[in-house]
N, C-alpha and C positions, 0 to 999 in steps of 0.2 A: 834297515836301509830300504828306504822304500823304490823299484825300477824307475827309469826315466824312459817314459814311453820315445819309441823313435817316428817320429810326423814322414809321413809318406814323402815331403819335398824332398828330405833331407836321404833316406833312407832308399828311395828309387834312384836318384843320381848317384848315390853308392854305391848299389848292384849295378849299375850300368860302367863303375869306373873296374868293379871287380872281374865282369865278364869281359871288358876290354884289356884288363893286364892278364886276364887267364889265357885268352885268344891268344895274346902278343907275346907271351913267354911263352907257354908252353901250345897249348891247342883249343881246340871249340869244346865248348863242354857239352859233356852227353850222358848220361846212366845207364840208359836200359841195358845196352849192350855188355854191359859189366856183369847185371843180374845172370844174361843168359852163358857169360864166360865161366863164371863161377859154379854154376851148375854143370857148367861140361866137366869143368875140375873136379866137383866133385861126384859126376857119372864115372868119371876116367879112373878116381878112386876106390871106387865100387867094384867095377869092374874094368881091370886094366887091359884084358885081352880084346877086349870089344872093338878097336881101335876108334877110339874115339881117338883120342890124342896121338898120332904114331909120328917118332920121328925116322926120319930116312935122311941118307947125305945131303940130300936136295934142301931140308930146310923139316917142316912141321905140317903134316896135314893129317885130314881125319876122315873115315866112313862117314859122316854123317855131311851133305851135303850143304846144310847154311855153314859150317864150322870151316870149308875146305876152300869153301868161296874165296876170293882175292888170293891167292896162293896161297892158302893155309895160314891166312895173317890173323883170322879168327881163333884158328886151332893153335897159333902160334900162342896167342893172350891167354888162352885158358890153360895151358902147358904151363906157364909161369905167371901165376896171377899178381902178384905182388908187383903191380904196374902202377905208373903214375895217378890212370883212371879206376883203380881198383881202391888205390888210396884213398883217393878226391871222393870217392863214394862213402867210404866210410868213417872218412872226417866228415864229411858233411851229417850223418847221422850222429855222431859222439859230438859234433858241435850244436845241431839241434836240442838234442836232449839237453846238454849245458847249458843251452841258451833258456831255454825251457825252465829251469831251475833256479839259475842264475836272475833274470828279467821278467819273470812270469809275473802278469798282474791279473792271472784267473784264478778266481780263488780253487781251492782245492778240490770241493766237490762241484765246480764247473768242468775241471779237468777229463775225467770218465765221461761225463754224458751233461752238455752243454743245457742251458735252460732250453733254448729253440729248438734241439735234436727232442727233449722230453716231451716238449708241447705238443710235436707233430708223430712222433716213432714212441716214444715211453721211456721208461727211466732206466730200462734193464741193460747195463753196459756192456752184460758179454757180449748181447744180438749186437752194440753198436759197432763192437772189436772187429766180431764177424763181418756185418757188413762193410767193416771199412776194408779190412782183408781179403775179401771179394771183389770191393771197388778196386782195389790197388789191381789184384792180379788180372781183372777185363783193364784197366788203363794198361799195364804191363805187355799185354794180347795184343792191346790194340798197337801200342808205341812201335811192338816188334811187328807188323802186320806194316806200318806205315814206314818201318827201316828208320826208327828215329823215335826218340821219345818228347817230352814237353820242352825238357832242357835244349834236347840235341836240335829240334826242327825252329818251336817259337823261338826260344831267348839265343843261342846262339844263332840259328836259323836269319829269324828276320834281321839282328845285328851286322849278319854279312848279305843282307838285302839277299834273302833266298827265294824263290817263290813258291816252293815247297813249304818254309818257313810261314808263312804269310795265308797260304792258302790252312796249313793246320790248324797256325792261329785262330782264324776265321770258324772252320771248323769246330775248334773245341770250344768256345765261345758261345758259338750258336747251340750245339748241345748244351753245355753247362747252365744256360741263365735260367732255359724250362726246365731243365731235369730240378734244379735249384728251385724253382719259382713251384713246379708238381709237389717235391715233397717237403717243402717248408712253406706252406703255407699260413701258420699261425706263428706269432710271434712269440718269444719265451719270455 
């Protein structure tokens, strides 16, 4: 069965109708803040004395100052991670992959290390793992640095007319084209 490619007309009005009924039922979408919830979860399991996570009658708060912030509503999420955002996170990675599997139309040795990455970087897929694992965790720096990551500030952001939204957009754009246009400069 061969995929049916999805044409951008069709498939941008779709994500635009899915972040509007995510908004509307439940709330604005966002990630990064999940990554960093889930690592408190699991500092707090490492070492439970540390008080990273303490509850008191009052409600859930923690030593560690970004966690404690809003009444402990951060140290609250990472106390019990199996939240709705913590979900929404990791469906979207098990739905990725699936889709990945399901609709791929790369063939298989494009998958590891694309013709274009080969032309400009080389063929060797670990270096490209690495560097992608690197890129994530400086985008990851940065998302938490700006209190919001791509999902949370661009696509929910500019959706509820942010200007935060709008100025990251701006932002990551104007980075991306030269960093893009720097090291891809031969075509694959």
């Amino acid at each position: 069965m061969k995929p049916i490619p999805l044409n951008w007309k069709i498939g941008g009005p779709l994500l635009g109708v899915v972040f509007f009924l995510a908004v509307l039922l439940a709330r604005p979408i966002g990630v990064s803040t999940q990554f960093v919830l889930f690592d408190a979860f699991l500092w707090n399991l490492q070492q439970p004395d540390a008080g990273i996570i303490t509850r008191t009658a009052e409600g859930v708060t923690s030593t560690n100052a970004y966690l404690a912030k809003s009444d402990g509503a951060l140290a609250a999420g990472a106390a019990d991670p199996l939240t709705y955002p913590v979900v929404f996170v990791l469906a979207m990675m098990v739905g990725a992959l699936l889709s990945s599997l399901i609709r791929s139309t790369v063939p298989r040795g494009e998958r590891n290390v694309p013709a274009m990455y080969r032309a400009n970087i080389g063929g060797f897929w670990p270096l490209r793992w690495v560097m992608a694992f690197a890129g994530g965790v400086l985008v990851l720096y940065g998302a938490r640095l700006a209190g919001g990551c791509t999902s949370g500030h661009m696509m929910s952001g500019m959706m509820q007319s942010s200007i935060s939204g709008f100025v990251f957009a701006f932002g990551a754009f104007l980075t991306a084209f030269p960093t893009a246009m720097m090291l891809l400069k031969k075509e694959g």
